[in-house]
N, CA and C atoms as a LAMMPS dump frame, in Angstrom:
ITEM: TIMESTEP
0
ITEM: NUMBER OF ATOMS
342
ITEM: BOX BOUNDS ff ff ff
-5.0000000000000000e+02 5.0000000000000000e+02
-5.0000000000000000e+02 5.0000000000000000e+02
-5.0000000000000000e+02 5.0000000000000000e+02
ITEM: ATOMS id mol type element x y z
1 1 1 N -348.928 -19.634 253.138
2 1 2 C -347.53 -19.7 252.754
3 1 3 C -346.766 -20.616 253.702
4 2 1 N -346.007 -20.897 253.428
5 2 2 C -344.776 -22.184 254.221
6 2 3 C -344.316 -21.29 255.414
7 3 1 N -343.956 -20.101 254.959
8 3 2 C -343.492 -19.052 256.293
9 3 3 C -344.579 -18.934 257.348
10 4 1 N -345.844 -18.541 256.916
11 4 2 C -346.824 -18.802 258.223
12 4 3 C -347.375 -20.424 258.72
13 5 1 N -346.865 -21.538 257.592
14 5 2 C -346.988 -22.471 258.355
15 5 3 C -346.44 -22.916 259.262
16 6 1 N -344.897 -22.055 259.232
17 6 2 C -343.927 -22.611 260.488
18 6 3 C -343.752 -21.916 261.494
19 7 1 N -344.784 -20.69 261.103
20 7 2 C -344.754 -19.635 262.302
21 7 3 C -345.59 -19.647 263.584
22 8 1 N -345.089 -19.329 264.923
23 8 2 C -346.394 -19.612 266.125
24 8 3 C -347.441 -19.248 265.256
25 9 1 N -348.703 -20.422 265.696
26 9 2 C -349.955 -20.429 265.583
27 9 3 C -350.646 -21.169 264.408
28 10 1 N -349.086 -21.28 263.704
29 10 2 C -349.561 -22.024 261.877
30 10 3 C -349.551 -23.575 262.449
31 11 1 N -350.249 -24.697 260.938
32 11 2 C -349.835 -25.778 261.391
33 11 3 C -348.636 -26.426 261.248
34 12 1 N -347.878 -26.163 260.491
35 12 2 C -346.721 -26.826 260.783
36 12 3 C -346.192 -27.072 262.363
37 13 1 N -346.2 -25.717 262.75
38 13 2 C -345.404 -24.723 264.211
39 13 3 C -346.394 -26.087 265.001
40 14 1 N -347.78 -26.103 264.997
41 14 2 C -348.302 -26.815 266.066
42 14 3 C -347.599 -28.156 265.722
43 15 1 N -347.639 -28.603 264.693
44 15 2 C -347.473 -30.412 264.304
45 15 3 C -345.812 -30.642 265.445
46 16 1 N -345.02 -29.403 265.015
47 16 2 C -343.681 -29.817 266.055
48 16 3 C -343.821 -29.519 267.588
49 17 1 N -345.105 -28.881 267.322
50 17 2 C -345 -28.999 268.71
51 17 3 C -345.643 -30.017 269.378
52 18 1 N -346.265 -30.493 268.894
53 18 2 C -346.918 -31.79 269.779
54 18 3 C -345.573 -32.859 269.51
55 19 1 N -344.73 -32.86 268.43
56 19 2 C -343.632 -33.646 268.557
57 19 3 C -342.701 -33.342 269.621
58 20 1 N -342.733 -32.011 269.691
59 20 2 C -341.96 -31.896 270.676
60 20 3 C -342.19 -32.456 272.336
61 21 1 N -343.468 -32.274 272.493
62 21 2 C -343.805 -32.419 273.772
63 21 3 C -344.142 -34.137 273.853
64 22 1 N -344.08 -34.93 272.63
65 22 2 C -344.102 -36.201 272.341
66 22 3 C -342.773 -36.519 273.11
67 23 1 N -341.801 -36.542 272.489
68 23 2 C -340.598 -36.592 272.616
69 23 3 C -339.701 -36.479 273.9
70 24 1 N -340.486 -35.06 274.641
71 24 2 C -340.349 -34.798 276.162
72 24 3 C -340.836 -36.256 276.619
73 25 1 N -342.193 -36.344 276.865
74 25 2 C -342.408 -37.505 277.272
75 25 3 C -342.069 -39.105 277.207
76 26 1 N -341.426 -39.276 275.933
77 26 2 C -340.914 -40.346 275.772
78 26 3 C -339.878 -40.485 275.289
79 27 1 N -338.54 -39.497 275.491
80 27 2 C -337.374 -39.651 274.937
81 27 3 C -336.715 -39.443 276.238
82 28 1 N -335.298 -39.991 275.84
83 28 2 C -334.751 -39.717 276.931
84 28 3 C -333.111 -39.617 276.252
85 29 1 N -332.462 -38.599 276.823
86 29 2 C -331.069 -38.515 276.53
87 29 3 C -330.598 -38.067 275.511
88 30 1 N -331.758 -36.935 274.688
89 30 2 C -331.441 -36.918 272.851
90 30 3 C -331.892 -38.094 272.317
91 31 1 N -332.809 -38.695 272.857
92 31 2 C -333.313 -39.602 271.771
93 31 3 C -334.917 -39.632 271.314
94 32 1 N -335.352 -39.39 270.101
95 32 2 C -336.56 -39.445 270.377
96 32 3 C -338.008 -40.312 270.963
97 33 1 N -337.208 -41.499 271.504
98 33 2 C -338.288 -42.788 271.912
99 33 3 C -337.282 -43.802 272.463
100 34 1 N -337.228 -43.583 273.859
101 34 2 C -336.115 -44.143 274.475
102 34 3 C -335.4 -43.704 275.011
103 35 1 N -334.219 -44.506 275.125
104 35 2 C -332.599 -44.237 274.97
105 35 3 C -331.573 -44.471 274.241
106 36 1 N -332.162 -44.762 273.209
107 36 2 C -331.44 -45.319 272.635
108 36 3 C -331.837 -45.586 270.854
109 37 1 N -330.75 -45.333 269.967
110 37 2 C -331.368 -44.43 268.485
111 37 3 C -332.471 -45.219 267.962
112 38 1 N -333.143 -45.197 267.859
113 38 2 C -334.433 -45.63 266.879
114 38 3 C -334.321 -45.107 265.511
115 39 1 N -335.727 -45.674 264.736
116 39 2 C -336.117 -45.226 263.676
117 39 3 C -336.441 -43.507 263.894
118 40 1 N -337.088 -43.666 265.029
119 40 2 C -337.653 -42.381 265.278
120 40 3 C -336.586 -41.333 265.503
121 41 1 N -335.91 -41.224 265.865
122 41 2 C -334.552 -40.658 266.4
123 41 3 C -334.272 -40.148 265.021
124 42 1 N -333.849 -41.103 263.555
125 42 2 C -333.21 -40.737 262.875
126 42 3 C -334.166 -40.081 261.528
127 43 1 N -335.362 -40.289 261.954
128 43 2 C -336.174 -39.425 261.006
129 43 3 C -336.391 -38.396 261.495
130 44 1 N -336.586 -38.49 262.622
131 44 2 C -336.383 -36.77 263.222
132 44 3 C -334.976 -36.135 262.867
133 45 1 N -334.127 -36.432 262.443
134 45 2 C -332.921 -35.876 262.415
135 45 3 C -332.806 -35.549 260.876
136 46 1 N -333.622 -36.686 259.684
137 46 2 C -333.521 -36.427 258.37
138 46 3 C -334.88 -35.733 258.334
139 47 1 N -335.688 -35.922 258.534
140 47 2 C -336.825 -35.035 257.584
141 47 3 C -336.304 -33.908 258.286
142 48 1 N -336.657 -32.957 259.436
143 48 2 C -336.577 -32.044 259.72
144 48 3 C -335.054 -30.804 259.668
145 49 1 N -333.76 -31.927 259.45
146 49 2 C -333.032 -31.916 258.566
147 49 3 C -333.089 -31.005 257.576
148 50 1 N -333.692 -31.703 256.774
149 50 2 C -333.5 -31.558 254.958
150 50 3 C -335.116 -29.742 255.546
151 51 1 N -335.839 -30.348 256.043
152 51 2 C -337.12 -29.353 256.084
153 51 3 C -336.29 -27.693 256.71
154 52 1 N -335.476 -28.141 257.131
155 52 2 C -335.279 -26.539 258.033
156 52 3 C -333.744 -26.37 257.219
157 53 1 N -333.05 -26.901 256.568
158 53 2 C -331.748 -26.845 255.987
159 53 3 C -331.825 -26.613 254.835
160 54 1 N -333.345 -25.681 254.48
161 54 2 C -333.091 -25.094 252.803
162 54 3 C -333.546 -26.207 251.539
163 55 1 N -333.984 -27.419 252
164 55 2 C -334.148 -27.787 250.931
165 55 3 C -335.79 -27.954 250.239
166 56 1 N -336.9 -27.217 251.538
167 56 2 C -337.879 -26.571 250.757
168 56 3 C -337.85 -25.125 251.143
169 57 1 N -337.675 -24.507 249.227
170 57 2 C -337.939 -23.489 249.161
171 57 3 C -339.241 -22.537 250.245
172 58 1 N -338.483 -21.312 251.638
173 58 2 C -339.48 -20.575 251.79
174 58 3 C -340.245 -21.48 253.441
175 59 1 N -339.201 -22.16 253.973
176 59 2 C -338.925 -22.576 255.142
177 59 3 C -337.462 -22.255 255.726
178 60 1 N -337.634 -21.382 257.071
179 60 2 C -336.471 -20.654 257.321
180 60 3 C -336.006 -21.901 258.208
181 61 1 N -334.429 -21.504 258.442
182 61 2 C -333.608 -22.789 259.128
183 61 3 C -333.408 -22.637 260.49
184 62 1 N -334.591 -21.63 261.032
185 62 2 C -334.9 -21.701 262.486
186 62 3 C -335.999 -22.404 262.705
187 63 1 N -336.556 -22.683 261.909
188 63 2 C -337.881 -23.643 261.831
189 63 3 C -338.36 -24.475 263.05
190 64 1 N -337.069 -25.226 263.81
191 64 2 C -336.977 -26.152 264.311
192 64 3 C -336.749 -25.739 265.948
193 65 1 N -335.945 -24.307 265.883
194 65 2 C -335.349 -23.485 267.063
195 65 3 C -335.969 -23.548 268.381
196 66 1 N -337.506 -23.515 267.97
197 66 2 C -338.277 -22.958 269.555
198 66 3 C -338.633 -24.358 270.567
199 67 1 N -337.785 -25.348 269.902
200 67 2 C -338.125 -27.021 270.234
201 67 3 C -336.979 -27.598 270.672
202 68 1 N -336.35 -27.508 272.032
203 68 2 C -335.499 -28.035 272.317
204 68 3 C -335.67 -29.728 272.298
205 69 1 N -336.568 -30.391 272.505
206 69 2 C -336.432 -31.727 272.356
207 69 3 C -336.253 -32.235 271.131
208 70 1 N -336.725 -31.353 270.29
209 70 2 C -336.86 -31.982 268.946
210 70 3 C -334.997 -31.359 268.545
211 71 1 N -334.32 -30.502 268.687
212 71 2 C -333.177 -29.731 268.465
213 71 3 C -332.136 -31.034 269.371
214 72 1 N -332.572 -31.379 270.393
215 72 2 C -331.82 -32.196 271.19
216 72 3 C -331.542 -33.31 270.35
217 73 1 N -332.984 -34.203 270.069
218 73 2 C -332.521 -35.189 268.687
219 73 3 C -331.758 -34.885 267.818
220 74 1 N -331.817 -33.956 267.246
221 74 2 C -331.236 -33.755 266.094
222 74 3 C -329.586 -33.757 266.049
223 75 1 N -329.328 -33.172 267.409
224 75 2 C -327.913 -32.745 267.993
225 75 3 C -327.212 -34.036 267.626
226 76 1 N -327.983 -35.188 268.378
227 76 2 C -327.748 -36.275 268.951
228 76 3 C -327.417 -37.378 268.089
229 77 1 N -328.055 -37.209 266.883
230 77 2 C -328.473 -38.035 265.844
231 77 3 C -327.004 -37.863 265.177
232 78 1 N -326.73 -36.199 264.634
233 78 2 C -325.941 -35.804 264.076
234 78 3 C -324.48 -35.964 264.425
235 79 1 N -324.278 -36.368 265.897
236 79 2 C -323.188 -36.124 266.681
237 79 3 C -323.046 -38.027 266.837
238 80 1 N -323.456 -38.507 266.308
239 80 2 C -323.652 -40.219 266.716
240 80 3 C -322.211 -40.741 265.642
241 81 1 N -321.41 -41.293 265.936
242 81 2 C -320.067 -41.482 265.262
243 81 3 C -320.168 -42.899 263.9
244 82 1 N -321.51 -43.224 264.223
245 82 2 C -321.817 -43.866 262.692
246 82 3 C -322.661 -42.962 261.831
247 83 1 N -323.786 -42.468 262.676
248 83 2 C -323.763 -41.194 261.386
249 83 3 C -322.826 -40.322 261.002
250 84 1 N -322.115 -39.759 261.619
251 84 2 C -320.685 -39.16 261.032
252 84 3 C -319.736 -39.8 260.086
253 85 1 N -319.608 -41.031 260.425
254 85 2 C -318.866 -41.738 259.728
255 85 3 C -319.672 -42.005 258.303
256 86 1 N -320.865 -42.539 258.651
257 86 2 C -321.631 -42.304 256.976
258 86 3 C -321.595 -41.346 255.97
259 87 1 N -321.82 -40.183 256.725
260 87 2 C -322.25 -38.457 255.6
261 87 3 C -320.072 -38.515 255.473
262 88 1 N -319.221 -38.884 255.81
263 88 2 C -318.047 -38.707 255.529
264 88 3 C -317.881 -39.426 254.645
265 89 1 N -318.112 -40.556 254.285
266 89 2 C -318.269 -42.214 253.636
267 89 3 C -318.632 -41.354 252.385
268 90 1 N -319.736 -40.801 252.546
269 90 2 C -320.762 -40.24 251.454
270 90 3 C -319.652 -39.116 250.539
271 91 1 N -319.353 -37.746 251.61
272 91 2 C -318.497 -37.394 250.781
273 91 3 C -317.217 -37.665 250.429
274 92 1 N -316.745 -38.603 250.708
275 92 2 C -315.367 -39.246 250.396
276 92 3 C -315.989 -39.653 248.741
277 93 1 N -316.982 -40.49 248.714
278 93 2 C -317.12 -41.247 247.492
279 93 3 C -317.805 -40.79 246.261
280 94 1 N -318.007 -39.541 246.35
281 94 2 C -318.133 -38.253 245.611
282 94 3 C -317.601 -37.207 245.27
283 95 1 N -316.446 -37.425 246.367
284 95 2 C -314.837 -36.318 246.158
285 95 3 C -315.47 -35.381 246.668
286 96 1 N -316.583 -34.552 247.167
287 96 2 C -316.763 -33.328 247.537
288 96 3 C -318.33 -33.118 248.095
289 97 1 N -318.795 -32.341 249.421
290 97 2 C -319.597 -32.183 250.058
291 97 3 C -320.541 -31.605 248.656
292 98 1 N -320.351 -30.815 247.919
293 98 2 C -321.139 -30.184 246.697
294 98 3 C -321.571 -31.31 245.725
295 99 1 N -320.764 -32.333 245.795
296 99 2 C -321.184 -33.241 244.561
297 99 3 C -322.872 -34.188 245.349
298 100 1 N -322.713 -33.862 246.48
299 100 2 C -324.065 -34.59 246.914
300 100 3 C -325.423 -34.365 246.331
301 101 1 N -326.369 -34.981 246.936
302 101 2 C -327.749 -34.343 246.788
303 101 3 C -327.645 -33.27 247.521
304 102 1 N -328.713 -31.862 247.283
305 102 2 C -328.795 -31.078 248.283
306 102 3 C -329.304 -31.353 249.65
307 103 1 N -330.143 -32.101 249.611
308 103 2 C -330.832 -33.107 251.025
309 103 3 C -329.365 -33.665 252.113
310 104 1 N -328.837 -34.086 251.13
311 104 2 C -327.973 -34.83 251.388
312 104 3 C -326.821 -34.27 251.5
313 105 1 N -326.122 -33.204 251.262
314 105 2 C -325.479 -31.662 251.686
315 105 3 C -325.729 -31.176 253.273
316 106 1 N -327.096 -30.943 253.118
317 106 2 C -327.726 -30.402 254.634
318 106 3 C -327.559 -31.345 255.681
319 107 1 N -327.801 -32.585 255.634
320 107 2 C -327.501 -33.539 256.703
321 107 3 C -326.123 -33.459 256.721
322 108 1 N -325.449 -33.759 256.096
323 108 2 C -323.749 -33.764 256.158
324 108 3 C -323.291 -32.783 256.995
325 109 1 N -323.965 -31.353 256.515
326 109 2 C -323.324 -30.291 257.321
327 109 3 C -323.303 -30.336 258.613
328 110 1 N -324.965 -31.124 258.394
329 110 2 C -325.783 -30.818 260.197
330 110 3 C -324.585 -31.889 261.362
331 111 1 N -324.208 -32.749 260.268
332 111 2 C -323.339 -33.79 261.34
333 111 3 C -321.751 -33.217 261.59
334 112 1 N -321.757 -32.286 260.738
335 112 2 C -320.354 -31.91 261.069
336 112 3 C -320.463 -30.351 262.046
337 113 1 N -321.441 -29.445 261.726
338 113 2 C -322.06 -28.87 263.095
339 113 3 C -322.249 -28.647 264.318
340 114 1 N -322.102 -30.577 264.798
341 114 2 C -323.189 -30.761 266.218
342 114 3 C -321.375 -30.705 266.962
């Protein structure tokens, strides 16, 4: 099930964790590879995003919790004043956070969140 894949000992739980400890090692400052935002930075912020924010059924939205480096990106990503300014862009031109994709709901929130 998706619940024991994200649970200690499943694979999901391991896959973030070697991201996580990836990330330790080569991120620096909330970023995932560097200092500064990458590709990497901002897919860590959308897949895991959309993965822990409900939009697969039967993955809880602590998913991500026991991983501060990987939680640090995400913070970071979300809190970045052109991604903010985008997911606002987004719901401005849809009239409403609901008219989005649901993917695309969850990131919005996550940036207004951090």
């Amino acid at each position: 099930s998706r619940l024991a894949a994200v649970a200690e000992g499943g694979a999901v739980y391991a896959l973030l964790a070697k991201m996580d400890a990836f990330i330790e090692a080569h991120g620096v400052g909330g970023h995932a590879v560097g200092a500064e935002m990458t590709i990497a930075s901002i897919l860590t912020f959308t897949t895991l995003g959309r993965a822990s924010g409900g939009v697969f059924y039967g993955v809880p939205p602590t998913m991500c919790s026991p991983f501060p480096h990987i939680q640090a990106v995400r913070k970071t990503v979300g809190a970045n004043p052109a991604v903010v300014a985008w997911y606002n862009s987004r719901i401005e031109q849809q009239k409403s956070l609901e008219a989005l994709s649901p993917a695309e709901q969850v990131l919005a929130a996550g940036c207004q969140d951090t």
